[in-house]
RODO-2510 file (C-alpha; in nm, 4 decimals, decimal comma):
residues 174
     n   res          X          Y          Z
     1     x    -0,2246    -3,8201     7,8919
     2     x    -0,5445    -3,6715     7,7773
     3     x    -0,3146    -3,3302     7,6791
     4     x    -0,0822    -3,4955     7,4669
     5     x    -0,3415    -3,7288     7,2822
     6     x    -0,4922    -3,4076     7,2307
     7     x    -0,1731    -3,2621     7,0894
     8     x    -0,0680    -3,5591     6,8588
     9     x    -0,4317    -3,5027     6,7162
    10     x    -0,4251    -3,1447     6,6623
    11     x    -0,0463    -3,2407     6,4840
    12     x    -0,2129    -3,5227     6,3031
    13     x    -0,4650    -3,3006     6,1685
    14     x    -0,2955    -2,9625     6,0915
    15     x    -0,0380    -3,2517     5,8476
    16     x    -0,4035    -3,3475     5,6782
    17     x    -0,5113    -2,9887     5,6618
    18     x    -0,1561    -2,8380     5,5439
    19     x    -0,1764    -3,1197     5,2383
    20     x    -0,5697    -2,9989     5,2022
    21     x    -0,4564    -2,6504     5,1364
    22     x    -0,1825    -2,7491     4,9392
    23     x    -0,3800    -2,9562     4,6813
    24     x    -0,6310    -2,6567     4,6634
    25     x    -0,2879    -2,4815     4,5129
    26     x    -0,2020    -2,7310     4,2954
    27     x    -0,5742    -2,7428     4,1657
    28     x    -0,5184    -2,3526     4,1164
    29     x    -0,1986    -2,4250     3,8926
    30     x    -0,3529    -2,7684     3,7004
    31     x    -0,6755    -2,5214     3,6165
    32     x    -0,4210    -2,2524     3,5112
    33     x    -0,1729    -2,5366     3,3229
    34     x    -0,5227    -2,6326     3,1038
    35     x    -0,7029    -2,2944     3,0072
    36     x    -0,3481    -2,2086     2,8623
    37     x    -0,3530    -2,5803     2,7273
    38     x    -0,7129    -2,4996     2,5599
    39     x    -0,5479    -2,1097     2,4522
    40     x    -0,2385    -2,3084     2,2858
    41     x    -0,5169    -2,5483     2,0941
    42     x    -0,7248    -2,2279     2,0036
    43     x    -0,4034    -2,0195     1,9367
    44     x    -0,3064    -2,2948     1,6894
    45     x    -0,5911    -2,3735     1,5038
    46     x    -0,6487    -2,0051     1,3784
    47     x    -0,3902    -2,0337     1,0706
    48     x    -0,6668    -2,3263     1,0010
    49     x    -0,8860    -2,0019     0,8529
    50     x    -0,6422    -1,8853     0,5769
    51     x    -0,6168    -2,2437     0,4718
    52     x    -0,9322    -2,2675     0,4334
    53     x    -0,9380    -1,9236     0,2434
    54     x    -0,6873    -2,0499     0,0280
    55     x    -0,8435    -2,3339    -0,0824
    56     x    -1,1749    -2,1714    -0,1066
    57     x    -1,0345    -1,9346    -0,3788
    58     x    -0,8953    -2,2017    -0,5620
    59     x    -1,1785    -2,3598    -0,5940
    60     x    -1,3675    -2,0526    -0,7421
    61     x    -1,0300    -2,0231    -0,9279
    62     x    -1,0987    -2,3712    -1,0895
    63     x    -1,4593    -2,3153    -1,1099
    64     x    -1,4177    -1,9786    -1,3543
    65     x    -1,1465    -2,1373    -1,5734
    66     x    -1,3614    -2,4248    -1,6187
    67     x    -1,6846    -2,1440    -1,6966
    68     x    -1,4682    -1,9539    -1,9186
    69     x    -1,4059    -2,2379    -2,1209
    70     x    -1,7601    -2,3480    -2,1929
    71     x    -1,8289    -2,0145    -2,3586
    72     x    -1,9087    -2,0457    -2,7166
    73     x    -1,7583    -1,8426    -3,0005
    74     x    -2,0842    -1,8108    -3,1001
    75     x    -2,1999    -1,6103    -2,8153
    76     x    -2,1808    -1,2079    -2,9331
    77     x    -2,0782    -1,1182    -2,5781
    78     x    -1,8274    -1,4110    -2,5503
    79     x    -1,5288    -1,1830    -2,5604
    80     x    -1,6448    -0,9910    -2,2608
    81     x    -1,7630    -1,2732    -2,0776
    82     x    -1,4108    -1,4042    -2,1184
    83     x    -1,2796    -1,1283    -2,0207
    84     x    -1,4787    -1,1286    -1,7055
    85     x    -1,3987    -1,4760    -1,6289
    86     x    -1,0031    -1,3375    -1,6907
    87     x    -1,0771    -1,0559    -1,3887
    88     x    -1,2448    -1,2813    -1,1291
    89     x    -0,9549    -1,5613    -1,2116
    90     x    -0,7440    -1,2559    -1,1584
    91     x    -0,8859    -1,0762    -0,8136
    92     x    -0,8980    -1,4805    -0,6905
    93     x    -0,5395    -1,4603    -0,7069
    94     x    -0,4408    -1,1477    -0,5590
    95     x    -0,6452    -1,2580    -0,2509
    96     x    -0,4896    -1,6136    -0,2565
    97     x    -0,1226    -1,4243    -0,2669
    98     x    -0,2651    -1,1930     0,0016
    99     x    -0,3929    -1,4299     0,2232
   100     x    -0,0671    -1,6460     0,1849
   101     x     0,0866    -1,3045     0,3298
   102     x    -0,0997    -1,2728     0,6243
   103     x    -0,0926    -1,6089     0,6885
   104     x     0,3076    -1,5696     0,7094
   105     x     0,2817    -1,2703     0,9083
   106     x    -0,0123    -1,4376     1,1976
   107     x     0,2038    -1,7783     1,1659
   108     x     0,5147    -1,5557     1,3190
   109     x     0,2740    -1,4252     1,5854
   110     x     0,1382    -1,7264     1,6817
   111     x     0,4655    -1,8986     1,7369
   112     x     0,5624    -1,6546     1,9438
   113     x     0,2267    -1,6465     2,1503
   114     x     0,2670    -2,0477     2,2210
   115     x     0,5946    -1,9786     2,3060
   116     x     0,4262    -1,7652     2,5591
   117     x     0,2138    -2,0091     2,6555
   118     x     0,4106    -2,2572     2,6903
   119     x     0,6682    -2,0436     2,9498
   120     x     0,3467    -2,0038     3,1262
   121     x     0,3044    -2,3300     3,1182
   122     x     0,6494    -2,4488     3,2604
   123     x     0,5875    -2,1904     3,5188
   124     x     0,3165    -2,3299     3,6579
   125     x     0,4509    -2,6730     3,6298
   126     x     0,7537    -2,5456     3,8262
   127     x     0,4989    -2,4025     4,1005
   128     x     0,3387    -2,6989     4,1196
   129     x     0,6263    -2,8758     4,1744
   130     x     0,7521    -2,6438     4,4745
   131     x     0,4355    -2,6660     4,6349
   132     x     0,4322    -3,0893     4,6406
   133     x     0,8242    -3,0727     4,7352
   134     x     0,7324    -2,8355     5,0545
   135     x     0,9407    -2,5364     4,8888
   136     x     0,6179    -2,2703     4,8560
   137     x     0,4412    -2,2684     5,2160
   138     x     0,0790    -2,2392     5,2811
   139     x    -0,0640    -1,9348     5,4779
   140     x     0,0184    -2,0033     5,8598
   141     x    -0,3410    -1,7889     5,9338
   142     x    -0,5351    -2,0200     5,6480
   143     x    -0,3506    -2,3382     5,8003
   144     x    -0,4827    -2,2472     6,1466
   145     x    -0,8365    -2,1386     6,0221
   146     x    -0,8338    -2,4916     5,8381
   147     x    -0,7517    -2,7072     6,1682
   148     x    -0,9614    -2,5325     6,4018
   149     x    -1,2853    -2,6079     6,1617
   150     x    -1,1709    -2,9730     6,1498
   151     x    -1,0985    -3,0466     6,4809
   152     x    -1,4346    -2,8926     6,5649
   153     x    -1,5429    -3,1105     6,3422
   154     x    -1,3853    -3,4344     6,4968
   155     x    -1,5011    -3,2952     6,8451
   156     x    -1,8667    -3,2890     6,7155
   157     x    -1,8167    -3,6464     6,5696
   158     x    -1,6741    -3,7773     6,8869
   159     x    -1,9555    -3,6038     7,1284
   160     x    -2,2280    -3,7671     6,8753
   161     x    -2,0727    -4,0893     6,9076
   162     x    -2,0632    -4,0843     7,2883
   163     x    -2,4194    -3,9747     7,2900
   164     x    -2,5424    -4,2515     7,0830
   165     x    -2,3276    -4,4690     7,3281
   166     x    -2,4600    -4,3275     7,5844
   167     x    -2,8068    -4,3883     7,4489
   168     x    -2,7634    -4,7298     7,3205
   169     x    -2,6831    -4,8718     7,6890
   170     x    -2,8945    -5,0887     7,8669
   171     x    -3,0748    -4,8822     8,1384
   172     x    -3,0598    -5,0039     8,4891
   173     x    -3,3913    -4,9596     8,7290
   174     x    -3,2912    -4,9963     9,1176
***
């Protein structure tokens, strides 16, 4: 009797310990599934920078054609500064139409990098899912290693609580 209690325990916990080291796999794959979640966000949000060039240099666009046309006639170098206004209004958009460029060219590159990501992704969703269906076993060696430590752990619980039973009793004096 005492044998097969002992049995249907050791059963009892090696299910509790096989679901133990399965979650630790799963956790593996969720940590995986969100630092490619975070590389996605990060991945995505670098066309944000040529945007923000873009408008930048529009705005010093708007801000020469607006200082070219407060110089006076008056002004003896007014030609030139004109014409210096004309070359920054001009150099502002050659690096708006180059930055619209390489903004085209990273765009393509990012798709295909969160395309990447998200194969990655499904991969580790599909892992995930094999490991919670039963499909991807854990290690036989790390299964055993895992029930030995707990059921040394349930026979320390179980000799502390007969101790403290044994304690707790009334003493008899003869």
């Amino acid at each position: 009797m005492l044998n097969t209690n002992y049995q249907k325990t050791i059963a009892a916990v090696k299910v509790i310990a096989r679901d133990q080291l399965r979650m630790e796999l799963i956790s593996k794959r969720m940590t995986k599934i969100a630092n490619l979640e975070t590389e996605k966000i990060t991945t995505k949000d670098s066309i944000k920078s040529y945007d923000e060039a873009i408008a930048r240099d529009t705005k010093d666009i708007a801000r020469a054609t607006y200082a070219k046309s407060k110089i006076e006639d008056a002004n003896p170098d007014a030609e030139d500064l004109r014409k210096e206004q004309d070359e920054i209004i001009k150099s502002l958009n050659e690096s708006i139409a180059e930055t619209k460029e390489n903004k085209i060219s990273a765009q393509k590159d990012i798709n295909d990098t969160i395309v990447e990501l998200d194969k990655e992704i499904d991969e580790q969703k599909k892992g995930i899912k094999k490991i919670e269906d039963g499909e991807t076993k854990v290690s036989l060696e790390e299964l055993n290693q895992l029930t030995d430590v707990l059921m040394l752990d349930i026979t320390k619980a179980a000799a502390n609580a007969s101790l403290k039973d044994i304690t707790a009793s009334p003493t008899v004096v003869a």
